[in-house]
C-alpha positions in Angstrom: 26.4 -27.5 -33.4 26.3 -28.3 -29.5 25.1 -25.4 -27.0 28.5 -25.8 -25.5 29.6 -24.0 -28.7 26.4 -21.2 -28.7 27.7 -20.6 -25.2 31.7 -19.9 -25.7 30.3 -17.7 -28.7 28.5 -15.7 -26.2 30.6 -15.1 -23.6 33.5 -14.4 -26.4 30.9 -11.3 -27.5 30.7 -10.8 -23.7 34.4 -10.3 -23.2 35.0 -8.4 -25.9 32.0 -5.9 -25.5 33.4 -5.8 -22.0 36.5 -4.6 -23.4 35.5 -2.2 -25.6 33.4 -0.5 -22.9 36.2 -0.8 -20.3 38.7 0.8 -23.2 36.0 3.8 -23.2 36.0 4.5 -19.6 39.5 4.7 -19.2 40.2 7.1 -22.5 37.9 9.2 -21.2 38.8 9.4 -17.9 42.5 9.9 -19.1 40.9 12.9 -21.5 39.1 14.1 -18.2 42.9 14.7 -16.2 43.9 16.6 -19.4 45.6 14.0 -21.7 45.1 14.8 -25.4 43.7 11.6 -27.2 43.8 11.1 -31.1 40.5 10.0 -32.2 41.5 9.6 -35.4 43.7 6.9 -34.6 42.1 5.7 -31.7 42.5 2.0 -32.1 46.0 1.6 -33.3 46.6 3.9 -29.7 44.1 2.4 -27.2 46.9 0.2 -26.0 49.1 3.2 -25.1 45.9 5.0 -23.4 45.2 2.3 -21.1 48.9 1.7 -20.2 49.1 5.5 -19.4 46.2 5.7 -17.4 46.9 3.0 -15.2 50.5 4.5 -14.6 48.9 7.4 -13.9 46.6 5.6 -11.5 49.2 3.7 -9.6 51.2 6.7 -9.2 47.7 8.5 -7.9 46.8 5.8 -5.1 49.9 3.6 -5.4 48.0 1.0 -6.9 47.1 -0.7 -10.1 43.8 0.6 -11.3 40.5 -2.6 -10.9 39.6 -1.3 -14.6 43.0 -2.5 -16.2 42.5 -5.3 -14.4 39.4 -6.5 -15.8 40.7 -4.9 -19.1 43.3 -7.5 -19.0 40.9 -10.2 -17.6 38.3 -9.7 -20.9 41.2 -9.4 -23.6 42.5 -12.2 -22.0 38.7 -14.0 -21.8 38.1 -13.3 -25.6 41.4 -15.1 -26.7 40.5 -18.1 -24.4 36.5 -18.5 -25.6 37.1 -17.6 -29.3 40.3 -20.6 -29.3 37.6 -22.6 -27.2 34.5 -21.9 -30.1 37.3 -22.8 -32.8 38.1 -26.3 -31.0 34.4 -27.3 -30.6 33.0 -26.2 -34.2 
């Protein structure tokens, strides 16, 4: 195995701890402004969550909110790195 390969594996656990901790903030800060969340069925209705909160952001300040932007950016990331590690193994 080359480091090139230790290194997409990384930054694939990077992005996607990124994303779980990004997904956190923004439930919670949508809990915070009085939304009822279902922890039961958190992760089939994270998606939903992070969708509402930035609509509820952009209608706050008019624009999109930088944490669904880097939401976006590490979902996006893990794809990329984990296609990447499956090309170079």
């Amino acid at each position: 195995m080359t480091p090139l390969l230790y290194i997409t594996i990384a930054l694939a656990g990077l992005c996607v701890t990124s994303f779980i901790t990004l997904t956190m903030i923004m439930v919670s800060r949508l809990q915070a402004r009085g939304e009822k969340i279902n922890y039961l069925l958190i992760k089939l209705y994270f998606p939903v969550y992070v969708h509402r909160y930035n609509k509820m952001r952009q209608e706050e300040t008019g624009q999109s909110s930088p944490l669904f932007n880097a939401w976006v950016l590490t979902i996006n990331g893990t794809w990329i790195f984990a296609i990447l590690a499956l090309i170079l193994k």
